[in-house]
C-alpha beads as a LAMMPS data file, in Angstrom:
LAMMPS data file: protein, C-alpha beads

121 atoms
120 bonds

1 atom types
1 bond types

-500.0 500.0 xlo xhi
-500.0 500.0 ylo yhi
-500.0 500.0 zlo zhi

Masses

1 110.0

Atoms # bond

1 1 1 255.001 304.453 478.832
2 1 1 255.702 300.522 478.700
3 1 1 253.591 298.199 477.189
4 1 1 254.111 294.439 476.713
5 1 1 252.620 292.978 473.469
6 1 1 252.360 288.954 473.620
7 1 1 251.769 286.558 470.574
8 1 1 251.294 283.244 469.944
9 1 1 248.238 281.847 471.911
10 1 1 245.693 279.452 469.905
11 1 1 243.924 276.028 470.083
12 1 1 246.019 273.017 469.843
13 1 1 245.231 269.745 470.879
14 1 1 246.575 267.537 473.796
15 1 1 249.758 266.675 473.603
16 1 1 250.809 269.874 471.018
17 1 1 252.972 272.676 471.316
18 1 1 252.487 276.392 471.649
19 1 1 255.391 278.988 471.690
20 1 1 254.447 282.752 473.571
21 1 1 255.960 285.563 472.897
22 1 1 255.769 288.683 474.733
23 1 1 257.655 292.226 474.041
24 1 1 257.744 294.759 476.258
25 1 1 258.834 298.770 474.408
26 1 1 258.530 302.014 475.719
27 1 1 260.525 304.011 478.048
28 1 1 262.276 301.170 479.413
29 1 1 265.622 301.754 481.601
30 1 1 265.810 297.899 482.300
31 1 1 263.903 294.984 483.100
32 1 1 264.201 292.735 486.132
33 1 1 262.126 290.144 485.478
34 1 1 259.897 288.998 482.895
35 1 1 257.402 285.776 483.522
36 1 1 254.185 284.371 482.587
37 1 1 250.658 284.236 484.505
38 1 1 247.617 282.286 483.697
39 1 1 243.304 282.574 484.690
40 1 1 241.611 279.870 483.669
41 1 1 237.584 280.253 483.904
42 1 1 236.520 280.362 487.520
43 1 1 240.049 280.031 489.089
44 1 1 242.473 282.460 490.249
45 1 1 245.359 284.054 488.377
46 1 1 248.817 281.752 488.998
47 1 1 252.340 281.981 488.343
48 1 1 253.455 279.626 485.620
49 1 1 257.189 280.898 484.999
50 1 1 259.514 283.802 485.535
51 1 1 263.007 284.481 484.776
52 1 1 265.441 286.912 485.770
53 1 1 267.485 289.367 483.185
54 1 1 270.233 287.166 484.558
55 1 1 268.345 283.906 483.904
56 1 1 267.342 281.979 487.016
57 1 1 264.069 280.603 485.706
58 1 1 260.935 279.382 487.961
59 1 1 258.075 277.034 486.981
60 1 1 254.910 276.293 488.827
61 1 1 254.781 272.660 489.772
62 1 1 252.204 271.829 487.335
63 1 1 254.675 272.950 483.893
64 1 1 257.855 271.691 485.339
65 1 1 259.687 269.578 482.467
66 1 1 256.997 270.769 479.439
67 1 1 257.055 274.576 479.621
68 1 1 260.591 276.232 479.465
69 1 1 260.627 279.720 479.625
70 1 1 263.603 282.377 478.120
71 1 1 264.216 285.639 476.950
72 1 1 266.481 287.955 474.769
73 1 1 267.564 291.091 476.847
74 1 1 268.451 292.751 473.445
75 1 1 264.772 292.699 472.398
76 1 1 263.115 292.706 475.646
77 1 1 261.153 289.806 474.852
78 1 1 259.977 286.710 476.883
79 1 1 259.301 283.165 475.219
80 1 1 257.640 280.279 476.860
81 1 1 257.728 277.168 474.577
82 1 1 255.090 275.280 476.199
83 1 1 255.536 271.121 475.457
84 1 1 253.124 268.323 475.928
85 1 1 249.670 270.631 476.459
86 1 1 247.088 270.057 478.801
87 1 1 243.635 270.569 478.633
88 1 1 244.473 271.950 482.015
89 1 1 246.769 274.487 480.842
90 1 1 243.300 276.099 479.154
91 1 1 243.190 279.891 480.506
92 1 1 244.644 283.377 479.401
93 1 1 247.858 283.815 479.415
94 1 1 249.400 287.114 480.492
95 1 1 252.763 288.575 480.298
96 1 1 254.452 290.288 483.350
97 1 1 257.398 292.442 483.617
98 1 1 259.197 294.607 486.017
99 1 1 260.121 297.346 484.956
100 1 1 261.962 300.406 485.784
101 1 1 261.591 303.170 483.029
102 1 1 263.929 305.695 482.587
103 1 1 261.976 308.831 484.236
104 1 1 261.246 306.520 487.143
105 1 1 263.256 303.753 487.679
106 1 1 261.168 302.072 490.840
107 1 1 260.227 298.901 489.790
108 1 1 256.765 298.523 488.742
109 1 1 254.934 295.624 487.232
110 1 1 253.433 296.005 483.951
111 1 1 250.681 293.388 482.333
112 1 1 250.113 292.546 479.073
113 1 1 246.660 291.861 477.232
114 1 1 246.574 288.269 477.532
115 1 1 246.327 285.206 474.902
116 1 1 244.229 282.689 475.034
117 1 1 245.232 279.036 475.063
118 1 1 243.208 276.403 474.440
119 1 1 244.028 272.442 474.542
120 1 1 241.020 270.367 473.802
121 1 1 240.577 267.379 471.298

Bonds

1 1 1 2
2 1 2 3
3 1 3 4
4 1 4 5
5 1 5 6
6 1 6 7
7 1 7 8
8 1 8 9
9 1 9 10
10 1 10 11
11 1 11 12
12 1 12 13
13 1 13 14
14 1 14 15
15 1 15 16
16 1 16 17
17 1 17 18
18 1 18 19
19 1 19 20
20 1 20 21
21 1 21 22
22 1 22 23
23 1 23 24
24 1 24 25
25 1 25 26
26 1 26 27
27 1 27 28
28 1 28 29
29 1 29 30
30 1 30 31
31 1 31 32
32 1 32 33
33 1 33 34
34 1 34 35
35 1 35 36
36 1 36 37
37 1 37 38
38 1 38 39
39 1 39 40
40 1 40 41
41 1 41 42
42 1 42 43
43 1 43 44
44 1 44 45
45 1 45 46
46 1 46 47
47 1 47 48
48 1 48 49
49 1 49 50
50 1 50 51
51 1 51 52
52 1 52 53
53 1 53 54
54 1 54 55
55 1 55 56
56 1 56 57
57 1 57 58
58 1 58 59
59 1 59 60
60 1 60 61
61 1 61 62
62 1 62 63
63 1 63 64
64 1 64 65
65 1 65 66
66 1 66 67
67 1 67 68
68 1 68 69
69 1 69 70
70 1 70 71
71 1 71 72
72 1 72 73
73 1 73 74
74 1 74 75
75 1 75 76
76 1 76 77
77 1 77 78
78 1 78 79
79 1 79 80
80 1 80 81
81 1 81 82
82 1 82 83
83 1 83 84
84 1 84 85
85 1 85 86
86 1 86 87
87 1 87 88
88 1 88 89
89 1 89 90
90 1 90 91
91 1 91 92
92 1 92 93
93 1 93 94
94 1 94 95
95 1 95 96
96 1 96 97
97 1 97 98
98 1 98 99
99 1 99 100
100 1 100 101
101 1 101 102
102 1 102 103
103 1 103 104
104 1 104 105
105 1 105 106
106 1 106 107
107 1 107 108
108 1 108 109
109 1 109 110
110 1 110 111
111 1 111 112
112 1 112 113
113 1 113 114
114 1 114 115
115 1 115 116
116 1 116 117
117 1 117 118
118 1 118 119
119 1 119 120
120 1 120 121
């Protein structure tokens, strides 16, 4: 009944700039938060932001200062404009919401698909 639809992944070299989208649509009632995740080959998934429906944004050590994450309540979407890439910030990116639909509103985390990113010269 919810599912979160992200955009914007690609290959950009170090130093470039990548903006993520992600849109969640469905039954939605409301949405607490909204962040980002990341895999990269043979490493476990991490936390690189989330943010709040009433903003309140958190960054994983590693993006602080070059990733800044928002979102439009109206649309339901998350953006992370991500700044000054890494070939460490290589991995799949995947959208997270919770969300409480309007037949159940119990939070529950939804995932999205994933896009890739990929920083290398």
């Amino acid at each position: 009944q919810v599912q979160l639809v992200e955009s914007g992944g690609g290959l950009v070299q170090p130093g470039g700039s990548l903006r993520l989208s992600c849109a969640a649509s469905g039954s939605i009632y409301s949405i607490d938060d909204m962040g980002w995740y990341r895999r990269a080959p043979g490493r476990e998934r991490e936390l690189v932001a989330r943010i709040h429906s009433g903003d309140n944004p958190i960054y994983a050590d590693s993006v602080k200062g070059r990733f800044t994450i928002s979102r439009d309540n109206a649309k339901n979407t998350v953006y992370q404009q991500m700044n000054s890439l890494e070939p460490e910030d290589t991995a799949v990116y995947y959208c997270n919401a919770l969300v409480r639909t309007v037949g159940y509103r119990a939070p529950s985390h939804y995932w999205g698909q994933g896009t890739q990113v990929s920083v290398s010269s």
